[in-house]
N, C-alpha and C positions, 0 to 999 in steps of 0.2 A: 395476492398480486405481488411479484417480483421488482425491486425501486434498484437503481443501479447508479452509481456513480465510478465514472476511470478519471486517473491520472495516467497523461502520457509525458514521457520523455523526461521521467526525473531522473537527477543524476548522481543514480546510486546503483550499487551492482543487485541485480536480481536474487543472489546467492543472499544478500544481507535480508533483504526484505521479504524473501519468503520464511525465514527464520521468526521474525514477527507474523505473517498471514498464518502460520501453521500452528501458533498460540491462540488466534483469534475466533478461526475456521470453526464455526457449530456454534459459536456460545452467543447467548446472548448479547445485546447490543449492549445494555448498563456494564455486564461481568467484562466484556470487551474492553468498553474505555477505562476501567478499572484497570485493567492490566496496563494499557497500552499507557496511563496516566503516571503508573508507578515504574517503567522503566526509563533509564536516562538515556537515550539512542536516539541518531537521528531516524534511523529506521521506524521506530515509536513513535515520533514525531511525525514523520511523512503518512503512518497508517491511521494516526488519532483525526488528522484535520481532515484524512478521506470520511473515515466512518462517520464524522460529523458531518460533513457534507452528507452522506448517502441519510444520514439519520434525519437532516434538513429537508432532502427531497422526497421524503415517505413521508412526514409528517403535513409540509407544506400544499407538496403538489398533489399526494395523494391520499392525503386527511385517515391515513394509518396512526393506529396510537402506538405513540413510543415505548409503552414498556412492555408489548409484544410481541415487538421486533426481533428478531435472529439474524446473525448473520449466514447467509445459505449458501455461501459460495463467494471463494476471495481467491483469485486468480494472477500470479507476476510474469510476465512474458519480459523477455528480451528485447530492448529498442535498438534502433541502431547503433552502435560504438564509435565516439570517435577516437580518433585513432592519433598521436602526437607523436614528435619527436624528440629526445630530449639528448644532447651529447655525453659521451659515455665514456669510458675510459681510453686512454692512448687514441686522443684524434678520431674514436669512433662515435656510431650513432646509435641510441639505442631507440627502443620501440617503446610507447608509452599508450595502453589502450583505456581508456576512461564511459567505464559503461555504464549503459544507461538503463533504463525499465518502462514496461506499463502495466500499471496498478486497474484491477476491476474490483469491486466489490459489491455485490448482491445481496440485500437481505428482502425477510419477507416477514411476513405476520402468523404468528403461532398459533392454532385453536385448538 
C-alpha cells in the first residue's frame, strides 16, 4: 500500500532540493533520515520533517510497520515564481525571481 505526503509552495528552488530527493530515492526509510539528519542544509531540513510526516502517515493512518518502509518515489516539481524588483545599477531595474517547489514523497512496505 502506497502512504504519500506533498509539500507545496516551499520556498526554495527545485535545482536545490532534488539534489537531496536523489540521495534519498530507493533507500530505506531509517537509512534515509540517517542521511538526511547528518547534512547541514536547509534542503535536508525541508526533506527530514516531509519524510517524517510521510513516516507518521503509514504508520498512524495505515498501521504499516516502520522499519519496512521504503521510500518508492520522491518527486520536486516547480511552484510558481515570484517574481520582484530590486534597483539596479545607474537608475535601473533589475529582475529578481524567488522560486518556489512541490515536494511528493511516496513510500511503501517491503516484503
Amino acid at each position: 500500500m502506497d502512504v504519500k505526503a506533498t509539500l507545496r509552495d516551499v520556498r526554495i528552488s527545485p535545482i536545490k532540493l532534488r539534489l537531496m530527493v536523489d540521495l534519498i530515492r530507493g533507500k530505506d526509510v531509517n537509512t534515509a533520515l540517517n542521511i538526511l539528519t547528518n547534512y547541514n542544509s536547509k534542503p535536508a531540513r525541508i526533506m527530514k520533517k516531509l519524510v517524517d510526516s510521510v513516516i507518521a502517515n503509514a504508520v498512524n493512518n495505515s498501521g504499516l510497520d516502520k522499519d519496512k518502509l521504503y521510500i518508492k518515489t520522491a518527486v520536486v516539481d516547480q511552484a510558481s515564481t515570484l517574481k520582484r524588483r530590486v534597483p539596479g545599477s545607474r537608475g535601473s531595474i533589475d529582475k529578481n525571481y524567488h522560486r518556489r517547489s512541490h515536494v511528493t514523497v511516496v513510500v511503501e512496505e517491503r516484503v
